[in-house]
C-alpha positions, 0 to 999 in steps of 0.5 A: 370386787369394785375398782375402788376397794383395791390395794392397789387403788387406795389413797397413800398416805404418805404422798397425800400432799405430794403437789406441795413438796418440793422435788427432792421431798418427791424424789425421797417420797418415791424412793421410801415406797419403791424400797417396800417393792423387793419385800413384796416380791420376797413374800412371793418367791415360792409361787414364783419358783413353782412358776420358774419350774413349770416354764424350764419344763415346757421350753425343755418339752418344747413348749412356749412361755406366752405372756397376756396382758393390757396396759402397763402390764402387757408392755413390761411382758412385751419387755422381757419378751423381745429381750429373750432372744439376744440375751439367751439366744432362744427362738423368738416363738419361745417366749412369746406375748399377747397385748391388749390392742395389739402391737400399737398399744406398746406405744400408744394408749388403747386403754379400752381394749383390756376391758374385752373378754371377746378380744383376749380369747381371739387374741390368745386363740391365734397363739393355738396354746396347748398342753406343752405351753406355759401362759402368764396372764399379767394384770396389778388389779387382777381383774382385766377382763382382756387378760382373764378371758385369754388365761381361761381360754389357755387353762382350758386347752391344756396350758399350765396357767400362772397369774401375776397380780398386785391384789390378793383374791382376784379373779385373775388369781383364781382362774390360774393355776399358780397365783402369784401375788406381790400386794404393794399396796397403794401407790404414790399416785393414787392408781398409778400402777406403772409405779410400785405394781410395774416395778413389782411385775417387772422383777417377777417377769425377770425371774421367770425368764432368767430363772427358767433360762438358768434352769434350762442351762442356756446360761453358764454360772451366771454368765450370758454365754448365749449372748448374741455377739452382734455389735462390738460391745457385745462381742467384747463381751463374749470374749471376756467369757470364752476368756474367763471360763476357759482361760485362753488368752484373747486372741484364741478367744477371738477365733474360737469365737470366729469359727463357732459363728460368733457362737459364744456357747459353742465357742465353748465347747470347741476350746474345752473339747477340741471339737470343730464348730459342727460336732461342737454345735451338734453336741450343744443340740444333744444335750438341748442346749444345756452349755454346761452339759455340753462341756462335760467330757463324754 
């Protein structure tokens, strides 16, 4: 399908005149096509939560999650990569991506490169992915070459396979196993798919990563208690959670806290069970570092 024909290409109506509007009728503009975002992403959810499932069961066999994309795309998956580890406390390797460009193009435009099938099966092949590895290929058009070429490599070496794209029918989609599909239509700066398309992609990688990491219990509730408590708003914040989970008042939550290693997960297990820091930690590692699992009493 040519560029052209896309959703995501098309002229909006709605902006058609949007360099004689003043910046309030811009801001309205903007705000009016970013609320038909979430209703996109809605349409979508059951693809998304075979997605979430497929992820959770590979990080639970030892797998990766491997994002690909160029552009925009490639960035937002870089985004909710990196914030993996401080948030959930997971390896780094686990939720990984792979850029068009490299590590320059998260600051600077290489939009060139995405057009490179050769480019995306190097790229993808330095990650070795493999049969316990989930790998995301994300792209609004659906057509990116770069991104398409590394989602096919992965499929064919025995990865589970899921395409983020923001146009029905696409390539993309078709070479993955699990489609998802947020079509957002045309956007208020024609072909501008850092707007509408990169909202979308945004919410969708969110769930993915915060829906496997729910799954897999490395959060409690929906408590961040894998936090890493490494400057003083984020201990605060561990404290507030050994304290409101467990009901210990704050100077127990601090050397709880202080034992477990600045640990908050593991924190927990020592106030509810007794334990010390190691058999704590050791429990927490028996149950694949399920925090609720953790905490049930043997």
């Amino acid at each position: 399908m040519s560029t052209r024909k896309l959703g995501t290409e098309q002229q909006n109506l709605a902006s058609a005149e949007l360099d004689t509007k003043s910046a309030l009728e811009i801001a309205r503009i903007i705000n009016a096509e970013d609320h038909k975002v979430a209703d996109a992403v809605e349409k979508a959810l059951p693809q998304i939560a075979r997605a979430i499932d497929a992820i959770a069961l590979a990080i639970r066999n030892g797998g990766r999650l491997i994002y690909v994309g160029a552009g925009t795309s490639g960035r937002l998956a870089a985004l909710d990569a990196s914030e993996c580890p401080p948030t959930f406390n997971t390896d780094p390797n686990t939720v990984q991506y792979v850029i068009a460009g490299g590590a320059t193009a998260l600051a600077a435009a290489t939009e060139s490169s995405e057009d490179s099938r050769p480019m995306g099966e190097r790229d993808i092949t330095k990650r070795r992915p493999g049969k316990k590895d989930v790998v995301v290929g994300v792209a609004a058009s659906g057509r990116t070459p770069y991104t398409i070429a590394a989602v096919e490599y992965a499929r064919k070496r025995g990865s589970k396979t899921v395409a983020v794209v923001c146009n029905p029918n696409s390539e993309l989609g078709r070479t993955a196993e699990i489609e998802i599909v947020i079509d957002v239509g045309p956007e208020v700066l024609s072909g501008s798919t850092r707007m509408k398309a990169g909202t979308a992609q945004k919410m969708v990688l969110n769930m993915l990563t915060t829906g496997a990491m729910a799954r897999l219990g490395y959060v409690y509730g929906n408590l961040m208690v894998n936090v890493h408590t490494r400057n003083e708003k984020l201990v605060e914040r561990g404290l507030g959670i050994l304290e409101q989970i467990t009901g210990v008042d704050h100077q127990t939550a601090v050397q709880a806290l202080k034992a477990s290693g600045n640990q908050v997960g593991v924190a927990l297990i020592m106030i509810r069970s007794g334990l010390g820091p190691f058999r704590a930690q050791q429990k927490l590692k028996r149950v694949k570092g399920n925090v609720r699992k953790a905490m049930q009493k043997e």
